[in-house]
C-alpha positions in Angstrom: -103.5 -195.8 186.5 -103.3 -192.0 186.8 -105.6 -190.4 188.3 -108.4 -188.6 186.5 -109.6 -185.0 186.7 -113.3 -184.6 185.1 -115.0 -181.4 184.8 -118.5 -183.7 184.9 -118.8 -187.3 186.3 -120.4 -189.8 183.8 -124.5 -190.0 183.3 -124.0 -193.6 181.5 -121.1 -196.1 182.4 -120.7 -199.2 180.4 -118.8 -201.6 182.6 -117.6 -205.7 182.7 -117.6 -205.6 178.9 -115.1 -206.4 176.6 -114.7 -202.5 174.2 -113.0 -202.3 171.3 -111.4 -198.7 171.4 -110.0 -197.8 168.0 -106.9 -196.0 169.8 -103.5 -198.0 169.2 -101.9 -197.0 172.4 -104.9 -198.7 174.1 -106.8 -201.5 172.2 -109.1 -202.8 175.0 -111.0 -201.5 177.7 -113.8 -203.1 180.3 -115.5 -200.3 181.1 -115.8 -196.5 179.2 -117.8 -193.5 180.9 -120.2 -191.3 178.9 -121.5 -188.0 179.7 -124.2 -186.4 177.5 -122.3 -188.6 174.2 -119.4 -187.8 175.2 -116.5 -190.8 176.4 -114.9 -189.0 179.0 -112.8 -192.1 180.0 -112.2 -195.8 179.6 -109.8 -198.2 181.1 -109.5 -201.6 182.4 -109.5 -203.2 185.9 -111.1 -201.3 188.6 -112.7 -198.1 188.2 -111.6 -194.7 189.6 -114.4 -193.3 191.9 -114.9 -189.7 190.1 -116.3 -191.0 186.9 -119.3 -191.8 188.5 -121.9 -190.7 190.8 -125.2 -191.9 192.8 -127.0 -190.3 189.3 -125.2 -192.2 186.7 -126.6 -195.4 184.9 -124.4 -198.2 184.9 -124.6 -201.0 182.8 -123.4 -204.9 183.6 -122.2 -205.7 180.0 -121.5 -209.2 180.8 -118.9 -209.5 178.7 -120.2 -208.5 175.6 -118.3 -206.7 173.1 -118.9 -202.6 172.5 -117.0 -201.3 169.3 -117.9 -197.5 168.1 -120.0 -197.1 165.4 
């Protein structure tokens, strides 16, 4: 995985789930970081450091699906 440059770390992070992206190059993701309703990243496997922070919410999906909408 590259590594990602945020201007803001995530307020809400949706993790251990199974998401449904919408983008073709990548279908599937475990985990997706939100800040203020905004995805600023998603990916699977382990999750870089700099999307979150000792502020942000995470949530244990446990293995439940997310799709947008």
């Amino acid at each position: 995985m590259k590594d990602l440059i945020l201007d803001y770390n995530a307020n809400l992070l949706f993790y251990n789930a199974n998401i449904i992206t919408m983008d073709h190059k990548t279908p599937r993701a475990s985990w997706v970081a939100i800040y203020d309703s905004v995805i600023l990243a998603f990916g699977s496997g382990r999750i870089p450091i700099n999307v979150f922070n000792g502020h942000t919410k995470m949530i244990d999906c446990q293995g439940m699906t997310l799709m947008p909408g």
